[in-house]
C-alpha positions as CSV (number, residue, x, y, z in Angstrom):
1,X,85.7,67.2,-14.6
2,X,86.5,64.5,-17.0
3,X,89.1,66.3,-18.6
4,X,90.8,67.0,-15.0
5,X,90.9,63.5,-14.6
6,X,91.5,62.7,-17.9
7,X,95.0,65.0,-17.7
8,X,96.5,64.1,-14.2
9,X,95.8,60.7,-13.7
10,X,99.4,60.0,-11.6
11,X,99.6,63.0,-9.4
12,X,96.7,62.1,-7.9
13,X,97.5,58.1,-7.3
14,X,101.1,59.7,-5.9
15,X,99.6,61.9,-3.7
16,X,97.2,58.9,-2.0
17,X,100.5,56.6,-1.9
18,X,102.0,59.8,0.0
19,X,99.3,60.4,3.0
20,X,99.1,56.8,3.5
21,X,103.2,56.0,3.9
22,X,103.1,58.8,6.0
23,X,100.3,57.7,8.4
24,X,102.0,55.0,8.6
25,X,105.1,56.0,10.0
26,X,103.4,58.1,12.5
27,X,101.7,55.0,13.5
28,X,105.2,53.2,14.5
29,X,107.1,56.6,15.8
30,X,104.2,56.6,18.3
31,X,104.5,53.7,19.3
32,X,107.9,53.1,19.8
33,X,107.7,56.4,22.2
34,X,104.9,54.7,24.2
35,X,106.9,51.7,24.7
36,X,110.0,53.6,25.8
37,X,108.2,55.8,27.8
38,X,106.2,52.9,29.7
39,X,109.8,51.4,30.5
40,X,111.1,54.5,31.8
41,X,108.6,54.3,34.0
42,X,108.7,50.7,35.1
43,X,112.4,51.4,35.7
44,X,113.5,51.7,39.9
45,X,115.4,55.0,40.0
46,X,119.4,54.4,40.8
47,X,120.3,54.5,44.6
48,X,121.9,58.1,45.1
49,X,125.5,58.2,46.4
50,X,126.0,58.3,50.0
51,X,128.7,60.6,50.8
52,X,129.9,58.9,54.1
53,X,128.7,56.2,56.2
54,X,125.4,57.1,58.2
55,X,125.1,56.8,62.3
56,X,121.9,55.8,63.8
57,X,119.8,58.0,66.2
58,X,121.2,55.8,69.5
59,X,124.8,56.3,68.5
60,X,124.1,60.2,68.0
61,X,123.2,60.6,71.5
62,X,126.3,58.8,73.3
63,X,129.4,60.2,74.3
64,X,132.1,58.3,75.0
65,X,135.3,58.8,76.6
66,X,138.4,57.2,78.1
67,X,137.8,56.2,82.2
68,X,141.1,58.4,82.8
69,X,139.8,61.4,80.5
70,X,136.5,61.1,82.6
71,X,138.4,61.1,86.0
72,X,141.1,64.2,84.7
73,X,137.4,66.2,83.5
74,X,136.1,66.0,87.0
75,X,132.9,64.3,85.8
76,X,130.9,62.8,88.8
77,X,128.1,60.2,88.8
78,X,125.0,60.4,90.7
79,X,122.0,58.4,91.2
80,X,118.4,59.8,90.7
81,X,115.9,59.4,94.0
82,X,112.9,60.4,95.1
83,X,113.3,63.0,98.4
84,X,111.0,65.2,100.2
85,X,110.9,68.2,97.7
86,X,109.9,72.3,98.7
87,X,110.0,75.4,96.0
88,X,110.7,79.1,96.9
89,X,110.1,82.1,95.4
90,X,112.2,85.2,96.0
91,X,110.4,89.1,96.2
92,X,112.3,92.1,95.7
93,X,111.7,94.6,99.2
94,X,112.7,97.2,101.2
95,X,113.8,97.3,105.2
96,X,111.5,99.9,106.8
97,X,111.3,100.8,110.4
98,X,108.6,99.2,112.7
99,X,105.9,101.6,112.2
100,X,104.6,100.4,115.8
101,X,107.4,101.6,117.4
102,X,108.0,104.8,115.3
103,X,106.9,108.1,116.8
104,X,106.8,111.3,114.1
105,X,107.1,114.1,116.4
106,X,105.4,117.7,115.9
107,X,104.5,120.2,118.0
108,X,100.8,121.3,119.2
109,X,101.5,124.7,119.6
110,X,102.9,127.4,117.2
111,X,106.3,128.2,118.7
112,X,110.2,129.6,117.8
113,X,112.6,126.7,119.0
114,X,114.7,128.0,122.0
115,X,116.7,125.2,122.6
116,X,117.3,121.9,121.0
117,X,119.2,118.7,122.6
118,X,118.7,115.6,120.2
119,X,120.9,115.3,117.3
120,X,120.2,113.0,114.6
121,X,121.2,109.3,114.9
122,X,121.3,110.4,119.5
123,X,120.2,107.3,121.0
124,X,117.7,108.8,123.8
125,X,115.4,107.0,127.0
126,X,111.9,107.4,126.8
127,X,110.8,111.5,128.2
128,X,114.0,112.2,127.4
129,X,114.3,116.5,126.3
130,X,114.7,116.6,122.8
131,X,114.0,120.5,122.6
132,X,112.3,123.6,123.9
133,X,109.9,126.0,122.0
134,X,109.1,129.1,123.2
135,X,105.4,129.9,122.3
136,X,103.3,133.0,122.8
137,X,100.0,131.2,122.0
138,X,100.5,129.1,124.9
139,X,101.0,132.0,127.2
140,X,97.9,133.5,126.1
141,X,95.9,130.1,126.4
142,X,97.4,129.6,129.9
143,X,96.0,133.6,131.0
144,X,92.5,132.7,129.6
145,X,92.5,130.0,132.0
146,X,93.1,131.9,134.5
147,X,91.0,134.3,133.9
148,X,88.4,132.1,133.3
149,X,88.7,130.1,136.6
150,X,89.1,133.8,138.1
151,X,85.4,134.3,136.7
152,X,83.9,131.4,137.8
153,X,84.9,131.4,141.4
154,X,83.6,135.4,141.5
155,X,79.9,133.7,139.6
156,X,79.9,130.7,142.1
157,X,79.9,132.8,145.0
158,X,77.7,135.3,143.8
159,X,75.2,132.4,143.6
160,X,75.5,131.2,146.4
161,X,74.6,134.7,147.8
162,X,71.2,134.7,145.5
163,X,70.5,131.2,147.3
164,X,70.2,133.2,150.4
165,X,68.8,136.4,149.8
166,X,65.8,134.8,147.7
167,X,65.1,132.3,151.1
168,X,65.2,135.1,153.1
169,X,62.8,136.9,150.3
170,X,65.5,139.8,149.9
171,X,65.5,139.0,146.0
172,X,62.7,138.2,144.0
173,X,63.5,134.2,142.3
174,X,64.0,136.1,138.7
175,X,66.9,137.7,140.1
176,X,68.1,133.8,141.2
177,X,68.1,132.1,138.2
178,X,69.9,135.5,136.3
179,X,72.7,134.5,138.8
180,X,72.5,130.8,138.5
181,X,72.2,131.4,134.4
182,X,75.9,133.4,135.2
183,X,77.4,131.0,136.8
184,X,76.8,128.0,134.5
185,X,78.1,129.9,131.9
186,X,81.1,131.3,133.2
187,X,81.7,127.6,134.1
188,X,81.2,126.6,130.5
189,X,84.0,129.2,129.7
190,X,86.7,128.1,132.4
191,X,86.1,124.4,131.0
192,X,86.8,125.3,127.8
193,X,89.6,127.1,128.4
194,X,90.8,124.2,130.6
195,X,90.4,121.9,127.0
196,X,92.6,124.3,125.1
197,X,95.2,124.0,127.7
198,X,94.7,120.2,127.2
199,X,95.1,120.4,123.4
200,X,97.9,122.6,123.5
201,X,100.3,119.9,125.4
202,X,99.5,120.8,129.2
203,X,99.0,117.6,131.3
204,X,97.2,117.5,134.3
205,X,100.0,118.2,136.7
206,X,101.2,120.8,134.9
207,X,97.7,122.3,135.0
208,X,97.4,121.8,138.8
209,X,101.2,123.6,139.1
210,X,99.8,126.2,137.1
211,X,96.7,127.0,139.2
212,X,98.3,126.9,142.4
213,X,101.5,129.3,141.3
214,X,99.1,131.1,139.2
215,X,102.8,131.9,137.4
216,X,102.7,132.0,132.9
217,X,105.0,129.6,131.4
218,X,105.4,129.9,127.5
219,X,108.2,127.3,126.9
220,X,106.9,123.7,125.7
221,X,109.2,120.9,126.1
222,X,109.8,117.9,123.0
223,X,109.9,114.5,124.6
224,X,110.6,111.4,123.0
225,X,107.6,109.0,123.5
226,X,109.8,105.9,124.6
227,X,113.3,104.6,124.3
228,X,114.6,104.4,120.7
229,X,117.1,106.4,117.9
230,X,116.4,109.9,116.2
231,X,116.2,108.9,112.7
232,X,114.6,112.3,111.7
233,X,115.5,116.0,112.7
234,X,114.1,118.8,111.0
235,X,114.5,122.1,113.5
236,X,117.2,124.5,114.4
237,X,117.6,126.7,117.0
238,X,115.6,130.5,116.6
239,X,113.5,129.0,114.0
240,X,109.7,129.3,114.0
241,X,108.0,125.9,113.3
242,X,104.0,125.3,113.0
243,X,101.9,122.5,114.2
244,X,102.4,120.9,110.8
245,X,106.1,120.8,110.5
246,X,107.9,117.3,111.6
247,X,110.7,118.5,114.2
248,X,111.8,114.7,115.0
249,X,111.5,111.4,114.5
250,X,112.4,108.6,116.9
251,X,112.6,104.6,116.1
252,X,112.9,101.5,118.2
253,X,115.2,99.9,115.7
254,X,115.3,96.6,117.6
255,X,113.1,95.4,114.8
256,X,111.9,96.3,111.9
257,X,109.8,95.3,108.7
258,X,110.6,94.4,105.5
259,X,107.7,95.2,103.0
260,X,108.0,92.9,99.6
261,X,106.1,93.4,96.4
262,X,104.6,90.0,94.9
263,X,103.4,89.9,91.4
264,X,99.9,89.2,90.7
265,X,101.0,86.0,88.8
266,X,102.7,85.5,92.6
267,X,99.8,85.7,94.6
268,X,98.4,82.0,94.9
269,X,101.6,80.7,95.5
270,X,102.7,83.4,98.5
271,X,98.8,82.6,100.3
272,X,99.5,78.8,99.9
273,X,102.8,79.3,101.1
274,X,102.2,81.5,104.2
275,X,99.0,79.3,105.7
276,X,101.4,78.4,108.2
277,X,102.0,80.5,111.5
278,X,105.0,82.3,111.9
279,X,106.8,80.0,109.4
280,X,110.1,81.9,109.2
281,X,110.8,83.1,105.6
282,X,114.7,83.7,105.0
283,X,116.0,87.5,104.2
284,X,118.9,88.8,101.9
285,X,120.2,92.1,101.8
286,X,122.2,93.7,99.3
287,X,124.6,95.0,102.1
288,X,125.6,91.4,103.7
289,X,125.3,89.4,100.8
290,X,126.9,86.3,103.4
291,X,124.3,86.3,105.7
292,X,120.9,85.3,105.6
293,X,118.5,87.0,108.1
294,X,114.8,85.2,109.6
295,X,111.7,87.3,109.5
296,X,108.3,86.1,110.2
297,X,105.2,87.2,107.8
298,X,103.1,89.5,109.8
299,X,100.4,90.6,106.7
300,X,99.6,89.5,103.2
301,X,97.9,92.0,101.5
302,X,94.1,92.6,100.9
303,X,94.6,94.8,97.6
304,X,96.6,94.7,94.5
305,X,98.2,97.8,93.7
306,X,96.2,99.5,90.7
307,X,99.8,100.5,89.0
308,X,102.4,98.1,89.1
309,X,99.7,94.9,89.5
310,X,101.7,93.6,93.1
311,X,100.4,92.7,96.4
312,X,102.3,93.8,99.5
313,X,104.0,91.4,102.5
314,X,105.5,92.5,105.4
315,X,107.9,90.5,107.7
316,X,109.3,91.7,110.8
317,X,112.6,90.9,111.3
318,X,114.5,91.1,114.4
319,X,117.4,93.6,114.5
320,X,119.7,93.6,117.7
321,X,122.8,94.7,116.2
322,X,121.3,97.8,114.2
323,X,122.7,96.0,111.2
324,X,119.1,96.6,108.5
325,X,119.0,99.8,108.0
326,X,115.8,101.7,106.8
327,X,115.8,101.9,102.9
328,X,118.0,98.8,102.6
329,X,117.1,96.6,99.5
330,X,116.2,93.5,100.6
331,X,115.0,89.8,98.7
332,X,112.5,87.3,100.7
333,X,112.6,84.3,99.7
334,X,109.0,82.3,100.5
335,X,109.2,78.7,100.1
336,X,106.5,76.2,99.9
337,X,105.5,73.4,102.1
338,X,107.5,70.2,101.1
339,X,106.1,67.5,98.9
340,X,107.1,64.2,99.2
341,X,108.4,61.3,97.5
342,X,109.4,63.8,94.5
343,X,111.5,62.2,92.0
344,X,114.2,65.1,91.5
345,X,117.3,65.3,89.7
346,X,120.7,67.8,90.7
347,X,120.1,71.1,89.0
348,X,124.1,71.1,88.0
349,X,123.2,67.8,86.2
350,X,120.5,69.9,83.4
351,X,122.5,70.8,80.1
352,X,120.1,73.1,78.4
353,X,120.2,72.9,74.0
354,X,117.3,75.6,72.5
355,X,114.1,74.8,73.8
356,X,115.2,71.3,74.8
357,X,116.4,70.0,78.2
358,X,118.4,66.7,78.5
359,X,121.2,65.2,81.1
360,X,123.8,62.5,80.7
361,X,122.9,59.4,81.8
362,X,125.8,56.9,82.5
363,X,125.3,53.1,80.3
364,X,128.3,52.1,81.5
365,X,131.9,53.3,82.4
366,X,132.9,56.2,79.8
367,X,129.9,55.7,78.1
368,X,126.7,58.4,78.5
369,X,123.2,59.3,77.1
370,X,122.4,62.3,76.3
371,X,118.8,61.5,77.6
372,X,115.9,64.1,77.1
373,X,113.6,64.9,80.1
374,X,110.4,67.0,81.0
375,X,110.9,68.9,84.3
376,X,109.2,70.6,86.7
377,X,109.9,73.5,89.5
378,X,113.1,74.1,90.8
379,X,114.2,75.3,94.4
380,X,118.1,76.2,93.2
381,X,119.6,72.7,94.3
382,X,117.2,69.9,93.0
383,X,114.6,70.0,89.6
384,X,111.2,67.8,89.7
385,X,111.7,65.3,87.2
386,X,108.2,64.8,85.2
387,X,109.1,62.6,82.7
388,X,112.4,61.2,80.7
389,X,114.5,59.1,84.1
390,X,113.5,56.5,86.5
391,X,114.4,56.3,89.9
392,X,118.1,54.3,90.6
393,X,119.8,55.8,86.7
394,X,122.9,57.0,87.3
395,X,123.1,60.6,85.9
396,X,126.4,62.9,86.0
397,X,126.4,65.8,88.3
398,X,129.7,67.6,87.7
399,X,130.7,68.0,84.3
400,X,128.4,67.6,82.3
401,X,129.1,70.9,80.2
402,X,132.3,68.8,79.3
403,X,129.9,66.1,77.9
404,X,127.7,68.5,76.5
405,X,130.4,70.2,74.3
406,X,131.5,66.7,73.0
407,X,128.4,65.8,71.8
408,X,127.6,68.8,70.4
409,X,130.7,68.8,68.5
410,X,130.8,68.5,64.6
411,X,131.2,65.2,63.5
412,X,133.9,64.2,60.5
């Protein structure tokens, strides 16, 4: 070790000198970046450049325009109010006749249609001939009777006979009551064959007629129930119809219903709505789209349908003209009762931008706000106003899509 020392005595002093300048100079590179960092720092950043002057939020909304440009656009000015304020709900629906006064006609006796005298869309009186079936069932019914009656006359007086041979002890009383046991049962016969008569069509009249000409008629006669219009005819003439088939159907058409379908979502509003007694409830149908028709609501219904989730209401309408047809489409329209002192606003004045909802409201002579409101329900004319104007602002009614397209216009 001495010798080492002995033999490089000035690398190793140069080497020292070495690590300590360069310590040294660390020490002051460092610091200097500290320093220059710490001002960056403490340094505001430079304002960015504005590339054009900048509008504020008020002057965004206003649109301005020249008092003749506003006159030649057809904008008009309206103030806002409070007014007595009623809803409506329209229903699709379909005319149908009045099922009171609509009489499916079938026969009660198998027949073969001799003669027919109603043609569909006849306007007939009330046991008016509509046709005449010839039936053999009938014919046979009408002999039984007879025959039965025949019977019980011949029993009756053959009791009568036993009464007076068992008094005068001719017969023994067994002999009696065989009789009498006869004669209640041949009654029990003739009545029932006096109740098929009955169930075949036969009145009483015609029953009488028939006992005392003792004479078999097999035709049955088709008579409209009352006064009224053959919608319905489903015979012609040699053809054999059963007691199931429908041969006619007759309507009083003076009125009739219109049955609507309300949605389940519906249903509140429609009760609410109809608490009122014959409160009329207006009609349109596709078929006079001009005219508006009154109908009174008659039933609300009890059960929701378990497919389409609607509740029926029928209206009956009245119909003097024969314009409503069965199977016309119709639309009710239900409105509420009115509420009052509603603020409301025009419904022509609401300009509609994505989920927002605003109108023009006039600061002063070519000069409007494009104000934002919150409203409520609507009845076609007027919207509730729930927040956004006060009562006496003067808001623009007609033409305020003119407005609308100015504002929305890009600005340079």
């Amino acid at each position: 070790m001495v010798i080492f020392s002995d033999r490089y005595p000035n690398r190793c002093e140069n080497d020292a000198r070495s690590r300590t300048s360069l310590s040294a100079t660390c020490t002051v590179f460092f610091g200097m970046l500290l320093l220059a960092f710490s001002a960056a720092c403490d340094r505001a950043p430079a304002p960015a450049q504005e590339s054009g002057p900048k509008r504020s939020a008020d002057e965004a909304r206003l649109v301005r325009f020249p008092l003749d440009e506003v006159t030649r656009s057809g904008v008009t000015v309206e103030p806002v109010g409070r007014t007595a304020f009623r809803t409506y709900r329209t229903f699709p629906g379909v005319v149908r006749p009045n099922e009171n006064a609509l009489a499916n006609i079938t026969t009660l006796v198998r027949g073969r249609v001799a003669e027919v005298h109603a043609d569909l869309g006849q306007m007939v009186k009330a046991n008016q001939l509509l046709a005449v079936l010839h039936s053999g069932d009938l014919g046979l019914a009408q002999s039984a009777y007879l025959k039965a009656r025949a019977r019980r006359h011949v029993a009756e007086q053959a009791y009568q006979r036993a009464q007076f041979l068992f008094k005068e002890k001719v017969i023994g009383q067994a002999e009696e009551q065989r009789r009498e046991g006869e004669m209640i049962s041949i009654r029990a016969e003739a009545q029932e064959a006096l109740e098929g008569l009955r169930l075949l069509g036969m009145d009483d009249k015609q029953i009488r007629s028939l006992e005392r000409t003792q004479t078999i008629r097999s035709q049955v006669p088709i008579v409209a129930p009352f006064a009224g219009r053959v919608i319905a005819r489903d015979l012609t003439k040699g053809e054999l119809v059963e007691t199931t088939n429908k041969l006619f159907a007759v309507a009083d058409l003076s009125t009739v219903w219109v049955v609507a379908n309300v949605s389940e979502k519906d249903v509140s509003y429609v009760q609410r709505a109809t608490t009122v007694p014959n409160q009329p409830v207006e009609v349109h149908v596709t078929a006079y789209p001009d005219e508006v028709f009154q109908g009174t609501v008659v039933y609300v219904g009890d059960v929701l349908d378990t497919a389409t989730r609607t509740m029926q209401v029928r209206l009956t309408l009245a119909n003097p003209t024969g314009q409503l047809k069965p199977e016309m489409f119709a639309t009710i329209r239900v409105s509420s009762e009115p509420a009052a002192d509603v603020l409301v606003v025009p419904e022509a004045a609401v300009q509609h931008d994505r989920d927002r909802s605003f109108v023009f409201v006039q600061q002063e002579p070519g000069v409007f706000e494009a104000r934002t409101v919150r409203l409520g329900e609507k009845n076609g004319t007027f919207a509730e106003v729930l927040d956004g104007l006060r009562e006496g602002e003067v808001v623009v009614k007609e033409g305020a899509f003119t407005l609308k397209s100015e504002l929305l216009k890009p600005k340079d």
